[in-house]
N, C-alpha and C positions, 0 to 999 in steps of 0.2 A: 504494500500500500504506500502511496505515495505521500510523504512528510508533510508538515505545515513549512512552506517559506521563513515564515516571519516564528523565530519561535526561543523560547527557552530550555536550555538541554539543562538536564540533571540526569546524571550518572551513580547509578548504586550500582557499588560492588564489594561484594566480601570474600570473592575466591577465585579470583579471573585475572583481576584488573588494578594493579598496586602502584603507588608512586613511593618512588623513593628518591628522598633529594641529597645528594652525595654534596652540596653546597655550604658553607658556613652558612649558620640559622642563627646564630647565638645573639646577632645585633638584635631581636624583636622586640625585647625588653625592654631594649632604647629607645626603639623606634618608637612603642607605645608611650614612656616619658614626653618623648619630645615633638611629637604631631597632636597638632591640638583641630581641634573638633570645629567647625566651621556652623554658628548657629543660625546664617542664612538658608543654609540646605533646609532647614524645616519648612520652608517653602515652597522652595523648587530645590529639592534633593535630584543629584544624578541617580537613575533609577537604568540596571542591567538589562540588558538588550537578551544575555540569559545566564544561567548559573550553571555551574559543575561542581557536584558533591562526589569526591573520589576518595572512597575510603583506603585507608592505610596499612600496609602488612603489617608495620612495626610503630604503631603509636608514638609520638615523642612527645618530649614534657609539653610544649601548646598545644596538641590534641590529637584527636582519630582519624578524623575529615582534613580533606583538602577543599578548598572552595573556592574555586574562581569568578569571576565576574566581569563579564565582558561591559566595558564602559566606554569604549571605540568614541571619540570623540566630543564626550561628555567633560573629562577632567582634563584639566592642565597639568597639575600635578603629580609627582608620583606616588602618592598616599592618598587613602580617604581615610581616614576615620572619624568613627560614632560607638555609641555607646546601648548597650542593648543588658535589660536585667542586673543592672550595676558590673557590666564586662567594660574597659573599652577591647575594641576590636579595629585595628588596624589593615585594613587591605595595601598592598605595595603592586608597584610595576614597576621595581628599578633592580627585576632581574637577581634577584636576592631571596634565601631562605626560600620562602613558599613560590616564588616566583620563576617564572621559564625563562622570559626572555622580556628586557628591560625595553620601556616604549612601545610596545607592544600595542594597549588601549585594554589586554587580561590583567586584572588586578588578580591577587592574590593573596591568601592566609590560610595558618592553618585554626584549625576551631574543636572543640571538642563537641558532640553529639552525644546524644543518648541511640544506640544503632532499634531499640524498637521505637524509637517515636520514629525513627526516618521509616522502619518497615511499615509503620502504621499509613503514615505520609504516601509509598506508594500502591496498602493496598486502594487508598480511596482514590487515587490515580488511576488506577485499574479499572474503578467501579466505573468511574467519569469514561474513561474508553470506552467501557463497554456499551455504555448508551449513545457514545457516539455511533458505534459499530451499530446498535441496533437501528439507529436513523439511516445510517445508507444503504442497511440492507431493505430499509423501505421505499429506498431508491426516490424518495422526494426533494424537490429543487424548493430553494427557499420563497417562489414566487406561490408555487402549492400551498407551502405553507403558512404564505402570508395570509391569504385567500383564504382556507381553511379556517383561520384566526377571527378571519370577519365573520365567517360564518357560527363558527361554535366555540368560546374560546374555552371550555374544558376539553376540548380534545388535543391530540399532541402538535403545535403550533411554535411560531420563531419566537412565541414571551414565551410560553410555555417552557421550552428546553432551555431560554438563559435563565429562568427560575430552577430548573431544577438540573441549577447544573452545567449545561452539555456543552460539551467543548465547544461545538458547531458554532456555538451564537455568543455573541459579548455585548458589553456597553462600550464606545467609546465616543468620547463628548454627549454622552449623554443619547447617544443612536446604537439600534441594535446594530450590529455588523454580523456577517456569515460569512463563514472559512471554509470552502469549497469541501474538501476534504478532511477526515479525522485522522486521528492517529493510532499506531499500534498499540496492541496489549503489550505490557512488559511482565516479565518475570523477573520478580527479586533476585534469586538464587544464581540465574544463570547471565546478572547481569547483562542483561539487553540495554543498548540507551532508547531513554524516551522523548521524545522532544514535542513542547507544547509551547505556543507562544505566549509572550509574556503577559499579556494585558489578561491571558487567561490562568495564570498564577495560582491565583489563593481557590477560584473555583476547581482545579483540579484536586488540593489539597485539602477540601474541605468539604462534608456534603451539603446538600442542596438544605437552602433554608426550610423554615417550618413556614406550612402554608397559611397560619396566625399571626406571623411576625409583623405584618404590616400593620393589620389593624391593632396589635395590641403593644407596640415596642416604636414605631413609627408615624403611622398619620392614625392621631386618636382623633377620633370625633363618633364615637358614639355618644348618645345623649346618657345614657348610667353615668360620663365621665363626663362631659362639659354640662350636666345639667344637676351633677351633684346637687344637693339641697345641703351635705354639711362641707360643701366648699366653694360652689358657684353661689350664685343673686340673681333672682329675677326682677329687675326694677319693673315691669310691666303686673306682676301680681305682687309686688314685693314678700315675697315667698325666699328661703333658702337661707345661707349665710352669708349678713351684710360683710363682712371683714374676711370670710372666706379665702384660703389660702391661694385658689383660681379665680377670683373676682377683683375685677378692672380698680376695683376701690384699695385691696391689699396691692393690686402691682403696681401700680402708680404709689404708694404710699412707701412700699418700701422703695422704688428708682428715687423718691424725693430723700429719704433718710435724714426727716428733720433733726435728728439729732444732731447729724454731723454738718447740714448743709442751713439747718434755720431758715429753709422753704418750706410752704407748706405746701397741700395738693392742689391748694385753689390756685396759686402764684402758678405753679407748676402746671397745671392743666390751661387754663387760662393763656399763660405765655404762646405754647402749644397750637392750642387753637386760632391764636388771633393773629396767628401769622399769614394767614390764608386771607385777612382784612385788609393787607397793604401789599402791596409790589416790592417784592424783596429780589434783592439783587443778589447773585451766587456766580462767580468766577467770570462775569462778564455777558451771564444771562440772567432772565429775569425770571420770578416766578407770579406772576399775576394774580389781579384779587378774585378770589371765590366767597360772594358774598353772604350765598348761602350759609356758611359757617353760623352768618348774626343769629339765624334763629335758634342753632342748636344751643348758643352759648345762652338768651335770652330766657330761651322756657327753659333750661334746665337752673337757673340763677330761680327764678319765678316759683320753680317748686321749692327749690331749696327754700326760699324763704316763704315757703307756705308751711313750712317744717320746722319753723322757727329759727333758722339763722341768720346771723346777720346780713343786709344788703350785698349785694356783690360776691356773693359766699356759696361754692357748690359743695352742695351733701354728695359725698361721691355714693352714699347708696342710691341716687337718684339718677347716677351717670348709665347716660343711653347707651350701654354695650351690652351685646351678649357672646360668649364664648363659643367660638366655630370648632377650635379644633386645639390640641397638645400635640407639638410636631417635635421629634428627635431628628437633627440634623450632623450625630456623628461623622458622618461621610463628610464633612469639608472639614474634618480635625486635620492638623496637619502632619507632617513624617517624624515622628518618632526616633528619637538618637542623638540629634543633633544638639540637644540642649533645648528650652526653653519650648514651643510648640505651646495647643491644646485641643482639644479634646470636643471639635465643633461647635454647634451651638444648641440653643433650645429654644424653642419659637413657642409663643403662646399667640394665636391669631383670633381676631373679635371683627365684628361687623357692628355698624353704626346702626342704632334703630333710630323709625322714625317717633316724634315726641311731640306734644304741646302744652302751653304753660301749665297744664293739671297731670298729667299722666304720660308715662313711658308708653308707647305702643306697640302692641306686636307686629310692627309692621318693617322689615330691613331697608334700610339705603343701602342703594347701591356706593359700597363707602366700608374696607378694609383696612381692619390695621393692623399691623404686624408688630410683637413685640418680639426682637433676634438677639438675645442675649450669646456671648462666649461663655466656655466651661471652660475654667480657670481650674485645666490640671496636664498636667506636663508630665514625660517620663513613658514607656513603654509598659510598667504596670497600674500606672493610675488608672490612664488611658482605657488598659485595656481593662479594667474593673469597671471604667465609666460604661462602658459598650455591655459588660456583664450585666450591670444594673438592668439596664432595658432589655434587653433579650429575656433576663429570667421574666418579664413582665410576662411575655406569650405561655407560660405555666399556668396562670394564674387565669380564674372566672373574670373576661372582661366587665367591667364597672362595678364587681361586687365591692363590700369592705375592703378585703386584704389588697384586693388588687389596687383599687385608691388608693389606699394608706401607703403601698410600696410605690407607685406612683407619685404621690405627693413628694417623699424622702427625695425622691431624686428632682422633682423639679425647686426643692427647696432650696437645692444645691445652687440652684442660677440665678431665679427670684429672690432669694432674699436680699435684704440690706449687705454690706459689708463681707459677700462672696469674693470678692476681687479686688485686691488693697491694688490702690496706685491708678486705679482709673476712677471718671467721675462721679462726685458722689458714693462710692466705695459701691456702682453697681455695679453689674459684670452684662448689661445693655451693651450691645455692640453698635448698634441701630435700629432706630424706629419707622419702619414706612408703609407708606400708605396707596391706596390705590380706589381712586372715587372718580365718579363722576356727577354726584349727588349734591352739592354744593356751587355747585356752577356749571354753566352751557357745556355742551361735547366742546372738545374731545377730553377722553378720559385723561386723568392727569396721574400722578405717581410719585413720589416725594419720601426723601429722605433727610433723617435728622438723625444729630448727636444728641447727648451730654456736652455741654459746654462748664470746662472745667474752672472758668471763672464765675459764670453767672449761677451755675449749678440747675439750667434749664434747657429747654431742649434748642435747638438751632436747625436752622435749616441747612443742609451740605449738598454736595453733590450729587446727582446719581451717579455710582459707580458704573465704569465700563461702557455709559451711555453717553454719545454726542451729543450735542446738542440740536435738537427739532422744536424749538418756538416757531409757532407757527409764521411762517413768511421771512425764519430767522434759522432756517433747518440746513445741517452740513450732511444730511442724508444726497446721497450721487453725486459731491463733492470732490473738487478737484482734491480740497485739503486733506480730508476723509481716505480719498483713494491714495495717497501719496502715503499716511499714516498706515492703512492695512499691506501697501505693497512693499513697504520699508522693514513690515514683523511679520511678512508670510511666513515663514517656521515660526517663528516663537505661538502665532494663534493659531496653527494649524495641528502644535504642539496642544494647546490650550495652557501655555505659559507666558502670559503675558499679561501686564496692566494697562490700562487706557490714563493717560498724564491729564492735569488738568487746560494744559497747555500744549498744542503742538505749531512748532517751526513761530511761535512769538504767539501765538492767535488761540484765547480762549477754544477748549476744546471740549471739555464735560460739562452739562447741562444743568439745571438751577433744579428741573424735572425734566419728565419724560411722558411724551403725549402720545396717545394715540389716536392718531386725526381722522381715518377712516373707519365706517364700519366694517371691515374687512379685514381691520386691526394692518399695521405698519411693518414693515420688512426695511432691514438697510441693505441698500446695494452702494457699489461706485464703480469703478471703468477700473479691475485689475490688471496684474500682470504676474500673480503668482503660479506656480507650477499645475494646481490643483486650484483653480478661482472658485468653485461652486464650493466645496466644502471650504474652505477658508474664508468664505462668506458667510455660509450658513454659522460656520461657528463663534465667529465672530457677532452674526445679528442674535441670535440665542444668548447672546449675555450683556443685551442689554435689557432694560426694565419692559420697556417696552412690546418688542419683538416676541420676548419672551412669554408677555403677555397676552402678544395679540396672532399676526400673521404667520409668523415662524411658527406657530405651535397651533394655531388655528384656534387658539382658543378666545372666543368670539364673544364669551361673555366678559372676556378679560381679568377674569380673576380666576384663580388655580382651587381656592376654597371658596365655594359658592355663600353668599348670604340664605341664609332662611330666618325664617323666623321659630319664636322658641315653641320647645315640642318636636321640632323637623330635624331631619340629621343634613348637615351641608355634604353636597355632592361635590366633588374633585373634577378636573379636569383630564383630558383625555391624555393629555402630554404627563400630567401624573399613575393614570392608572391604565395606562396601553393603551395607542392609537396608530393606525398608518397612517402617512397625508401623505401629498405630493409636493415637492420642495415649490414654495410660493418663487421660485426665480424659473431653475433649470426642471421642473415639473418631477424629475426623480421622484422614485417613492421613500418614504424616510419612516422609520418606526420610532415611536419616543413609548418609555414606561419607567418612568422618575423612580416611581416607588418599588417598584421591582430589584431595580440599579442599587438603588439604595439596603435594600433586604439584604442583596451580594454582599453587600460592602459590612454591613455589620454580622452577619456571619462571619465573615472571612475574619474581621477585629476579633471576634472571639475566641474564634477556629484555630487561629495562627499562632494565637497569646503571644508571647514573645520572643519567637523561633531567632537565631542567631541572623537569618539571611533577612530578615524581614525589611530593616532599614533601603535595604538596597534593591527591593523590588518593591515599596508603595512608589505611588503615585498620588501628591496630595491635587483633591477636588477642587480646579480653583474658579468654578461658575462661581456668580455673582447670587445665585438664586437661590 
């Protein structure tokens, strides 16, 4: 059978196939002293093109295994090291000790193993084959399969096998892909090599997620869990708990931390909203007035002081939110080893109801907010305890006691006050944004805000990764634009890249992000990179927009639907499987976020903290 092209070799052998290095080794000791750790890589880590695990006749004092790592044009230097389970671990290419041949682009070390966790490692290699095996002996092409998908998706389909598993199919930027061909079964014993490409890594090495983990470890939004009565509020029947651990009135109370900040919620919310009252300038664009906002701020002022407070004063149990969904966004943690990293974020998302001077109403505006806190935990085993936490969630009766209660533990971890020393207000808020068009005329609008670490309120900032489109003021098909994407074709077609506030002198990120058609927005310009259509496409899919609208077809423009309370908010297609056709070059393109995502925190779990691991992540660096 013919091989994967593109792929990662790992070699087991215990009887066949020995290295012996007749070379001075004895420098390692130093070498690990004196090469210090580079804590940018936790960002953009060089990640092996593939590995070689080459066990050894004759063990010596640094270990059993030999492990190479092809890094072919990634490093300068001739060392990487990182640090993995309190190891450091130094890899060389300068021809020395573990090494074959200096400048090469093979790094190498030697590393000590446990030899049955490596046997465990390739029987579930094996398992992974052999579902390969079984799909081509069904002799189905992936266009069947797509087809098939639209028709019944419990039957065997291209989500269906990257969920469970099959080498066949992956994520990459966030799109299924299909690999023509699978690969051989290997045998342990008789030392076969296997080779699997890399992007298909931790799912050979781990089996296929549990068919729970989404809804219960990932996108919550059943109503047992955001309609709690002892941790949500319903301002609409004022039913539940006012202070409630998941209610808008505790989250905002504790990001204010009057203790340490002497804001209150009213300053705090107020600040917030009234920025949508003025024309606020951001890097050289504007974010225009949405006047709509006056009523929300006026009747909900109007109740509170039908509650008895003072003038000007909101009762945040009166605050028009209600809870859509608990989102686990492990997958954008970053690579482990490098020092410092953490451990994703945790999203808690609400939609704006609508209200009047007497009463919340069950009725949603179109009007999303996102609260993206970081999880301020760094190190290979916090990390990978953090990803434990939620995974054991899918054990547990979704929305009963236990399962809240261990639920709660862990988002307390991000919500609370004084989670994350050193940033504002001692939250661990990464950003707050929003997505409305409820407040003012089309097109939808989308807005991002900090903590501001002098005023201790929120601010309006950039959208990340998104140009700027005011309307009649848009670098969408831009010469500028085009010059920008055709100057970091690899780096975005990598998906390693940042969008500057400024390019070549000329404001370049946007104050927000509109989307002006019904048909939701797509960015193009006039390239010239090697691959223009994906390097487009990947590039429009991380901005707020795109993402929201045309790129992903999602037409309602928001990923977590509004409802009203009693209703469970419905997802969008680009989150829960969809095929479309690329809105440029017509291509067909799969998206299934939450599947992608499943992979990804299995695999954290799966992997714990295997030696090789620093060096084959890849951190998620969407925007979304």
């Amino acid at each position: 059978m013919k091989l994967l092209s593109t792929f990662l070799l790992i070699v087991f052998n215990f009887s066949l196939f020995f290295f012996i290095s007749c070379k001075p080794m004895d420098d390692y000791d130093k070498l690990v002293k004196e090469t210090s750790i580079k804590t940018e890589y936790a960002t953009r880590p060089p990640v092996a093109n593939e590995i070689v695990l080459q066990s050894l006749e004759k063990p010596n004092k640094w270990g059993n295994f030999r492990m190479t790592a092809n890094l072919r044009g990634q490093l300068r230097d001739q060392y990487l090291a990182y640090e993995i389970d309190g190891e450091k671990i130094v890899l060389r290419d300068d021809g020395k000790g573990a090494d074959s041949l200096a400048g090469d682009g093979i790094f190498s070390v030697f590393i000590n193993m446990d030899e049955s966790e490596v046997k465990t490692m390739v029987d579930q290699q094996n398992a992974s084959v052999a579902r390969a095996e079984s799909l081509e002996a069904g002799n189905r092409d992936m266009a069947t399969l797509l087809r098939f998908d639209k028709r019944d998706t419990t039957k065997f389909n291209a989500l269906h096998a990257v969920l469970q598993g099959d080498p066949n199919f992956t994520f990459v930027d966030r799109q299924v892909r299909f690999d023509k061909k699978p690969v051989s079964v290997i045998n342990f014993e008789e030392a076969i090599r296997l080779r699997i490409p890399i992007h298909l890594f931790p799912h050979f090495l781990c089996p296929p997620p549990p068919a729970d983990l989404i809804p219960k470890s990932l996108m919550i939004n059943a109503l047992s869990v955001v309609e709690d009565p002892a941790r949500t509020w319903n301002p609409a029947t004022h039913s539940g708990a006012k202070t409630g651990a998941w209610t808008f009135n505790n989250i905002i109370n504790q990001m204010v931390n009057k203790a340490a900040t002497g804001k209150t919620a009213t300053e705090f919310v107020l600040a917030w909203l009234q920025t949508w009252d003025i024309n606020t300038p951001v890097n050289g664009d504007n974010a225009d007035i949405r006047l709509g906002v006056d009523a929300i701020i006026s009747n909900w002022k109007q109740r509170s002081l039908a509650h008895g407070l003072p003038a000007d004063t909101l009762d945040m149990a009166e605050a028009p939110f209600k809870l859509l969904a608990i989102v686990n966004r492990v997958d954008l943690r970053q690579a482990v080893g490098y020092g410092g990293g953490n451990a994703g974020e945790g999203r808690f998302v609400f939609c704006v109801m609508n209200s009047n001077n007497t009463a919340v109403l069950n009725s949603p505006m179109r009007f999303t907010v996102i609260f993206e806190y970081g999880v301020n935990k760094s190190g290979c085993k916090a990390v990978q305890n953090w990803g434990q936490q939620w995974y054991d969630l899918h054990s547990m009766t979704l929305g009963d006691p236990t399962y809240n209660a261990a639920l709660q533990a862990i988002t307390d971890q991000f919500v609370n006050a004084n989670t994350t020393a050193g940033k504002p207000n001692g939250s661990s808020l990464n950003q707050l944004r929003t997505d409305e068009f409820a407040i003012g005329p089309l097109p939808w609008q989308l807005r991002e805000f900090n903590i501001d670490a002098t005023t201790h309120l929120l601010k309006l900032v950039t959208v990340k990764k998104n140009p700027r489109n005011t309307t009649g003021n848009s670098l969408n098909n831009s010469a500028l634009l085009a010059s920008f994407i055709n100057a970091n074709c690899a780096d975005i077609l990598a998906n390693n890249y940042d969008v500057p506030d400024a390019v070549s002198g000329q404001p370049f990120v946007g104050a927000m992000s509109l989307n002006n058609n019904g048909s939701g927005d797509v960015w193009n310009a006039a390239l010239t990179c090697a691959d223009p259509a994906t390097t487009r496409r990947i590039f429009s899919l991380n901005t707020c927009n795109a993402c929201h609208g045309g790129e992903t077809q999602t037409f309602q423009f928001t990923h977590v639907n509004v409802v009203p309370f009693g209703a469970v908010a419905g997802l969008s297609g680009f989150l829960s499987g969809e095929t479309i056709n690329d809105p440029v070059s017509g291509t067909p393109v799969t998206f299934s976020d939450l599947d992608d995502r499943a992979n990804k925190l299995q695999s954290l779990v799966c992997l714990s903290c295997k030696k090789f691991l620093p060096i084959i992540f890849k951190p998620n660096r969407m925007t979304h």
